[in-house]
LOLUMPA-209686 format. One record per residue (C-alpha): x negated, y, z negated; residue in three letters. Coordinates in steps of 0.02 Angstrom, whole numbers, plus 50000, padded with zeros to 5 digits. Layout:
<recs>
XYZAla;...
</recs>
This chain:
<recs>
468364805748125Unk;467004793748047Unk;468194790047888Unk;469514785648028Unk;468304771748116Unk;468344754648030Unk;466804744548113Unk;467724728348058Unk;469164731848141Unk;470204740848293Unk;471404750748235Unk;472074760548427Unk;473294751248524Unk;474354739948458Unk;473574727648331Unk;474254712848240Unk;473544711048050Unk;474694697748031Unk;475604685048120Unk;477344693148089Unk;476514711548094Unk;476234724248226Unk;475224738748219Unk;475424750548342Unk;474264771248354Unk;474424782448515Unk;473604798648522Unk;474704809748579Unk;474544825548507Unk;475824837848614Unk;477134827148597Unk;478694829748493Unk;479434813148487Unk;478544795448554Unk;479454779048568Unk;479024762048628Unk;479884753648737Unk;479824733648725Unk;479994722748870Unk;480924734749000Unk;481874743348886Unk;482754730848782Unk;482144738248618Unk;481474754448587Unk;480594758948419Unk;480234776348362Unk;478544782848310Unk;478154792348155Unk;476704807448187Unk;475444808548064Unk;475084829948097Unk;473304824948140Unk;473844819948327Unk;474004801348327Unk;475724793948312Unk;475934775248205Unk;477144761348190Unk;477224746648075Unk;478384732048132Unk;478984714548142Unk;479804716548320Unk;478294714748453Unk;477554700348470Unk;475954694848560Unk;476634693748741Unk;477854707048765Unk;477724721148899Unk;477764738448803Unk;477814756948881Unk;477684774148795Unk;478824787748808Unk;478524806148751Unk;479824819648711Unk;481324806848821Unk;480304810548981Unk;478464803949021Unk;478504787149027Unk;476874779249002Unk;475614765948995Unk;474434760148828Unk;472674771048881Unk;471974755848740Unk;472994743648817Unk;472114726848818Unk;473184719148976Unk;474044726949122Unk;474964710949193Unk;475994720349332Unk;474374730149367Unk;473804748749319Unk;475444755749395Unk;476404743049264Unk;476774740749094Unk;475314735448955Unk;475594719148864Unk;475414717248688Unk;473784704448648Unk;473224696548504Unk;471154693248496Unk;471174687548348Unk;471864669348393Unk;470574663648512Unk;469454648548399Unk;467434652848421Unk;466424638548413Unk;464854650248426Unk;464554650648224Unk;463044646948255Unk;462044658048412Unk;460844668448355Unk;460584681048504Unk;458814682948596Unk;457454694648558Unk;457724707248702Unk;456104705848783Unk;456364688248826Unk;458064691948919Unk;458084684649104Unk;459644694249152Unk;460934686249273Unk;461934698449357Unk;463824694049435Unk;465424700849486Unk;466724690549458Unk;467794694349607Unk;466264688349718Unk;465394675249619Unk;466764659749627Unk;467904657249756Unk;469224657949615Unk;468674675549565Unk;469084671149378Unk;467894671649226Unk;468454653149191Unk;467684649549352Unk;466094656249307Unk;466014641649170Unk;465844628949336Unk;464334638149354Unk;463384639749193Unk;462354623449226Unk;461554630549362Unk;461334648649279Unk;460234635949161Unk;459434627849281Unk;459004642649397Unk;458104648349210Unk;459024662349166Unk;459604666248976Unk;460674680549016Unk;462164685349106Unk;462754703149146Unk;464524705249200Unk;464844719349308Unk;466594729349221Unk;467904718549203Unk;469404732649191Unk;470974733749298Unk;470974741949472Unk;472224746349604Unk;472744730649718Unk;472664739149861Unk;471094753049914Unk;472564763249972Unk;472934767449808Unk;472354783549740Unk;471574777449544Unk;470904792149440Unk;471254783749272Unk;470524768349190Unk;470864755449065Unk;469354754448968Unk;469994740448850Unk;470784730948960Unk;470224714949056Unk;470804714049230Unk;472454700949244Unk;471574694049402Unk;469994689649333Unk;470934678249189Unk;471284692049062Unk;470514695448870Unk;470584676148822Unk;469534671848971Unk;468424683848930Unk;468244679048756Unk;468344658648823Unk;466734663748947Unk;465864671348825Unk;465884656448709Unk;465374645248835Unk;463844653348875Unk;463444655448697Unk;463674634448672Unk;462394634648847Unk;461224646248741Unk;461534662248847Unk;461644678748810Unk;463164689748868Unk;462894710048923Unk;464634718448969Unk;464454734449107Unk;465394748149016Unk;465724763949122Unk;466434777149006Unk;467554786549079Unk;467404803849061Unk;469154815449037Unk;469574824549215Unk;471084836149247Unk;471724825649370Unk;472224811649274Unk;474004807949292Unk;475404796649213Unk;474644793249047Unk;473684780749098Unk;472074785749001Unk;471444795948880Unk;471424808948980Unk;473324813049026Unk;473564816448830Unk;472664831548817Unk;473334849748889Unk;473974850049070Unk;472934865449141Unk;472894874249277Unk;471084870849397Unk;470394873349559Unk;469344858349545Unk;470424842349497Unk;469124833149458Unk;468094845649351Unk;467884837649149Unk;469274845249001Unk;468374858148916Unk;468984849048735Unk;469324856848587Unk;468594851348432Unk;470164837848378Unk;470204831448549Unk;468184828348555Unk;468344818448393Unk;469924808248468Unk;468834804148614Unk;467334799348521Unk;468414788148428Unk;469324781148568Unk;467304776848650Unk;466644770548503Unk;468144758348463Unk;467764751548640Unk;466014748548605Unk;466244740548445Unk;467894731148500Unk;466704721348641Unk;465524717748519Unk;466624711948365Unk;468054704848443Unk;467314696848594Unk;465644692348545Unk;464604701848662Unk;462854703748637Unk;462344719648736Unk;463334733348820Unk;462644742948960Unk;463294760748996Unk;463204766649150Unk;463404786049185Unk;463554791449008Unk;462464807849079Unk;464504813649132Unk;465114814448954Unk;465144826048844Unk;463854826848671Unk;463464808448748Unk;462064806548626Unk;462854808748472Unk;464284795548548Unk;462814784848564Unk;461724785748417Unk;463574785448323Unk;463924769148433Unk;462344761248385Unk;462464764948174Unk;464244755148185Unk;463444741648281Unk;462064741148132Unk;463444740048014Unk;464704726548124Unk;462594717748134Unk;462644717947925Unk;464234709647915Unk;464134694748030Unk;462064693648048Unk;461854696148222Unk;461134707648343Unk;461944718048466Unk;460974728548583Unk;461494743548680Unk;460724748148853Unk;460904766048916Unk;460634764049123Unk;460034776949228Unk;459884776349431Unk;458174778949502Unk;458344777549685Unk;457274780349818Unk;455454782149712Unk;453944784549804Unk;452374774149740Unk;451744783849571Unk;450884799449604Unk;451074806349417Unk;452194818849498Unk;453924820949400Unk;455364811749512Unk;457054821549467Unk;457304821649274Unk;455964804649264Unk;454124807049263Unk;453374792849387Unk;452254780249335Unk;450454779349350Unk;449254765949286Unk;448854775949130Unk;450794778349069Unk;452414767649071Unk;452094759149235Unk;453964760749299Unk;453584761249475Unk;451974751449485Unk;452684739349630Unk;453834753749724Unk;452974754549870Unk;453054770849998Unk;454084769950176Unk;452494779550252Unk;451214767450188Unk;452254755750326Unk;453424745250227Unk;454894752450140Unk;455494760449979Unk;456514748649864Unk;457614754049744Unk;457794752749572Unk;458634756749422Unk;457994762349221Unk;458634758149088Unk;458514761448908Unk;458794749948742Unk;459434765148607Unk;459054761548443Unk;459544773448295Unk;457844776648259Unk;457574785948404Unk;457814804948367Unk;458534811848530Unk;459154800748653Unk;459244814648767Unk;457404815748767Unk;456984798548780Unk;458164796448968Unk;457964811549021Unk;456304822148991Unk;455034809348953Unk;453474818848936Unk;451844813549056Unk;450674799048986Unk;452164798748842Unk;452794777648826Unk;454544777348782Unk;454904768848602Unk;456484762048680Unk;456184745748788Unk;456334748149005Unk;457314738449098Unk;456964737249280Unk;457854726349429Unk;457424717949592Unk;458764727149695Unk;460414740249660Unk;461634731749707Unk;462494749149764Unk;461394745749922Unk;460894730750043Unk;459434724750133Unk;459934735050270Unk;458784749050178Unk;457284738550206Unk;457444732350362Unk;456434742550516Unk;457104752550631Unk;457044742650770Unk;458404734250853Unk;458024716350813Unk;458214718650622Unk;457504702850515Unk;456724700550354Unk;455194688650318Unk;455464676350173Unk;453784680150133Unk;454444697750074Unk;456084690249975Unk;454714679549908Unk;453524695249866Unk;454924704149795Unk;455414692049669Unk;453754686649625Unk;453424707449595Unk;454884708349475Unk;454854693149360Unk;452964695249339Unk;453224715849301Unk;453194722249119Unk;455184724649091Unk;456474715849083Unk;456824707849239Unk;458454706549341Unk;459054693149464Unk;460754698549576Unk;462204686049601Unk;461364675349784Unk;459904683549779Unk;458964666749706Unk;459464660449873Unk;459554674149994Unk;461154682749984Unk;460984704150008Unk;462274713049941Unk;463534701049846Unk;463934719149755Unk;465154729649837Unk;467044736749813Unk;468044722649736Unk;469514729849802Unk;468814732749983Unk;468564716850068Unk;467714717550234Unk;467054704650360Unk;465794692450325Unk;464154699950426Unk;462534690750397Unk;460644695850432Unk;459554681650494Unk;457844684250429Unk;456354678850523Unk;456264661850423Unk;458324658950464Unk;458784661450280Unk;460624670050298Unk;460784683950197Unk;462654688050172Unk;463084707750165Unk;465064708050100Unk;466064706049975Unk;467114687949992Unk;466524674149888Unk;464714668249884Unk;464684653750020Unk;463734643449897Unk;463714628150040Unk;462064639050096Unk;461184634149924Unk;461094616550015Unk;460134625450192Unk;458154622750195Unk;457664639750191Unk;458894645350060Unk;458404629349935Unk;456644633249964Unk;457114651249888Unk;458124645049741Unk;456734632849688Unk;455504646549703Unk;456554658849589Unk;456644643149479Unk;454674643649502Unk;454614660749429Unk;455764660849273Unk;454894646449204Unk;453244656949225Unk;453944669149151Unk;454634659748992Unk;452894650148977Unk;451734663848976Unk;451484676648816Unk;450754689048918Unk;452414690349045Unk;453624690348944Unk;453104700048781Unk;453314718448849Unk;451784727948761Unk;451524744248887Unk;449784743048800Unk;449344727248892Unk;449534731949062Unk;448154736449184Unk;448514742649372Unk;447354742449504Unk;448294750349661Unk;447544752249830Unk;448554763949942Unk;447614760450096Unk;447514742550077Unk;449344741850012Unk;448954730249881Unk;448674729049694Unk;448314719249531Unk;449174719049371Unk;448314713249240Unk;449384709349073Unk;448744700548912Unk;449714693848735Unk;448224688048638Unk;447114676248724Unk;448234674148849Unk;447534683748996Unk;448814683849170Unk;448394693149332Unk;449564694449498Unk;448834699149655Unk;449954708849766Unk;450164710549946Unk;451494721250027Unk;450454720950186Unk;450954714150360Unk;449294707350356Unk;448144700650276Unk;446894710750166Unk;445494707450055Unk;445624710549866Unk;444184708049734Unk;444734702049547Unk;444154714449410Unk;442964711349309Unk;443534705249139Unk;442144691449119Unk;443534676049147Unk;443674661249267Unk;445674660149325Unk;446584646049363Unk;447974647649499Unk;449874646349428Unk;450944653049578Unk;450404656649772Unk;452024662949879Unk;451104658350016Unk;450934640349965Unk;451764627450081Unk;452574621949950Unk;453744637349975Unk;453784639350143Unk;452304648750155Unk;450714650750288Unk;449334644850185Unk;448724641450004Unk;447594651649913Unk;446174643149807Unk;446664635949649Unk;445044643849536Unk;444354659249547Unk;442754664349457Unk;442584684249386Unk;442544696449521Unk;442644683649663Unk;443354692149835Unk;444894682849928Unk;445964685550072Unk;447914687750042Unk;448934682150142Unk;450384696050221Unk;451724700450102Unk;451144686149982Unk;451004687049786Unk;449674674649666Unk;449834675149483Unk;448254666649396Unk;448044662649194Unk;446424666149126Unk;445394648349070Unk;445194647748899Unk;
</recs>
């Protein structure tokens, strides 16, 4: 299979080397015969099988444009499972694309160092009233202004039009025709490069079920078997699990190479099989693709951690908790019974091919072990709303003062941190079904700043509300923080010190890059409580007070502080001070 992969090149699908030459490989291994069928039947071209499963054409006949279906042995009529564009949907025809026209003007972006990554995340159904990736250029000026230097785009493949319809398969190379197709893609990519951001792509490999149907995906050319439990994974033989390996690692690389990503994020890569060796595999082509055209691609490896109590060194499902002495991961997560409630959060991993086991390094961490690979952590999962942290009571509202916290608690944490699409100005769970549109419902916080829980458009006309500008200019606040100081964002688990009181609800994190000394004072409190700075022989000059006026806050804190001075803090409030040289 590895003598089969070409990093510099995809070779599934149909392909055009030339502009008078098609390309076309299906893997189709029971089959006796395969044709294609051009636009609705008014050519059909035989395909010649190879006897190791995949069937190949060379010819002059398809061009870039036409609508192309599969047929095997004169009755199963089928879609491209590499197809690049389903125009008439995933129930339609594929259409034959050439990538290899679009003009990059990004010669010359040189991707950033992974530790300073602010990431951006959006869904492009949600984020523009248009719902199209050239609509997300409109917005890059104030992705740069809001201080973020990365954007992650949540998966851009097809999906049923209607929720109706049932949707077991998936295009995995394919950009949704809705969203603007692969030249959008590849046009909104270069813009952000030109605006000096970075681009991560959400790639959810698919893993082969027995109840894939039609020949959609991967999936429907392997063995039709008999199973109790549709949805149960193909046991795969050994030809089949190379096929598939090739078929996920010519996605990876085809994101990378031919689109000019600069990270891909898996998600739920625990559900395939020998994922590991997929991955490490994944990341020595990326090396090589990194070789030929000098730049760097990373590869994040996402896990879900929901519902973490505050560190108790205890292990948490399959990922040991954090404590002050170890990784940290939960330092902020604070505990429903302790009276305010449990975010939730997510893990995840940059793999690198000197790691040795990926397995070990998601899944069975060992206590007081740091990870080589770097963590990524964010504010919120946007699988869930701010619902989950409002009280039980009837009269459900959220103080600004926590938004405010909660930001503060990321951007200042020792990962990489994560702002959701409206959450910079107040909006809860921009994140849901694209193709499930409900009802606008809003939740008025105690400060009046609306925060929107559905999936229509961002009303962006609430940026220009009091409460909700006051938010954005915080957030704005924070990421310059955060690209100022050495200590935040240069992610050494070694410089990190955690002072947590349970009682008091409150803690200290204390993180250093040199002589440059930072420490945030936390209070997830509903009132106030006193907190003493540690003693680390340093005066400390104030840099950020949620509390301040300024932000819509009750009070300000005092701008110096001398070594092991004693304050109040105010409820729910967050103060980040720089040590005086």
């Amino acid at each position: 299979m590895k003598s089969q992969l070409n990093s510099n090149k995809r070779t599934l699908g149909i392909t055009f080397p030339t502009e008078h030459q098609a390309n076309v490989v299906l893997w189709a291994p029971l089959a006796k015969q395969v044709v294609i069928v051009i636009n609705d039947q008014t050519m059909t071209i035989p395909l010649t099988n190879d006897n190791s499963g995949y069937w190949h054409l060379e010819t002059d006949q398809i061009k870039p444009g036409d609508t192309y279906t599969f047929v095997l042995d004169d009755e199963r009529e089928c879609a491209d499972p590499v197809s690049l564009a389903q125009p008439q949907g995933v129930y339609g025809p594929s259409q034959a694309v050439n990538i290899n026209t679009f003009y990059w003007e990004d010669s010359c972006w040189i991707n950033h160092p992974l530790d300073e990554y602010i990431i951006y995340e959006l869904d492009i159904h949600t984020f523009t009233p248009e719902g199209t990736l050239n609509a997300i250029v409109g917005k890059l000026g104030y992705l740069k202004k809001l201080g973020v230097n990365a954007i992650a785009i949540r998966p851009v493949s097809p999906f049923p039009d209607s929720k109706n319809q049932p949707y077991k398969e998936s295009f995995s190379y394919a950009v949704h025709t809705t969203y603007g197709g692969p030249s959008q893609l590849q046009h909104i990519i270069n813009a952000c490069h030109y605006e000096g951001i970075a681009v991560i792509l959400d790639i959810v490999p698919k893993p082969i079920s027995q109840s894939a149907t039609g020949n959609r995906d991967f999936g429907t050319c392997l063995p039709r078997t008999q199973a109790t439990n549709q949805d149960k994974p193909v046991q795969l033989n050994e030809s089949q699990r190379e096929a598939y390996r090739r078929y996920l690692i010519e996605n990876a690389l085809m994101w990378y190479r031919d689109f000019h990503a600069d990270s891909l994020r898996l998600d739920a890569v625990h559900s395939l099989s020998d994922f590991g060796s997929v991955i490490q595999e994944i990341r020595e082509h990326a090396n090589k693709l990194t070789a030929v055209t000098g730049r760097q691609y990373y590869l994040l490896v996402e896990q879900d951690l929901t519902e973490i109590p505050m560190p108790t060194s205890q292990q948490v499902g399959h990922v040991q908790s954090a404590t002050a002495d170890d990784d940290c991961s939960g330092y902020y997560l604070t505990d429903k019974n302790g009276g305010h409630q449990t975010k939730t959060y997510r893990e995840e991993y940059a793999y690198d091919s000197r790691f040795s086991s990926i397995l070990q390094e998601l899944f069975e961490r060992q206590e007081n072990a740091t990870p080589d690979a770097l963590l990524l952590m964010v504010s919120q999962n946007y699988k869930h709303t701010y619902n989950d942290l409002l009280p039980e009571e009837a009269e459900q509202v959220i103080s600004l003062e926590l938004l405010k916290l909660t930001a503060g608690s990321i951007i200042v944490s020792p990962y990489i941190p994560t702002i959701f699409m409206g959450e910079e100005w107040g909006a809860a769970n921009p994140f849901s079904d694209s193709s499930q549109a409900s009802q606008f419902s809003r939740v008025q916080t105690t400060d009046n700043v609306a925060l929107l829980t559905d999936s229509r458009p961002l009303p962006w006309e609430l940026l220009d509300q009091v409460p909700n500008k006051t938010l954005y200019h915080y957030y704005q606040a924070l990421t310059l923080l955060r690209r100022e100081q050495p200590a935040l964002h240069h992610l050494n688990p070694k410089q990190v010190e955690i002072n947590h009181r349970q009682d008091q609800q409150t803690m200290i994190l204390h993180r250093w890059c040199k002589d440059n000394h930072i420490i945030c004072l936390m209070n997830f409190a509903k009132e106030e409580q006193p907190i003493t700075l540690p003693s680390l022989g340093k005066d400390w000059h104030k840099l950020l007070d949620s509390a301040d006026p300024l932000w819509g806050g009750p009070g300000a804190s005092l701008d110096f502080l001398s070594n092991e001075d004693t304050l109040i803090l105010q409820p729910e409030s967050i103060l980040v001070y720089k040590a005086c040289q």
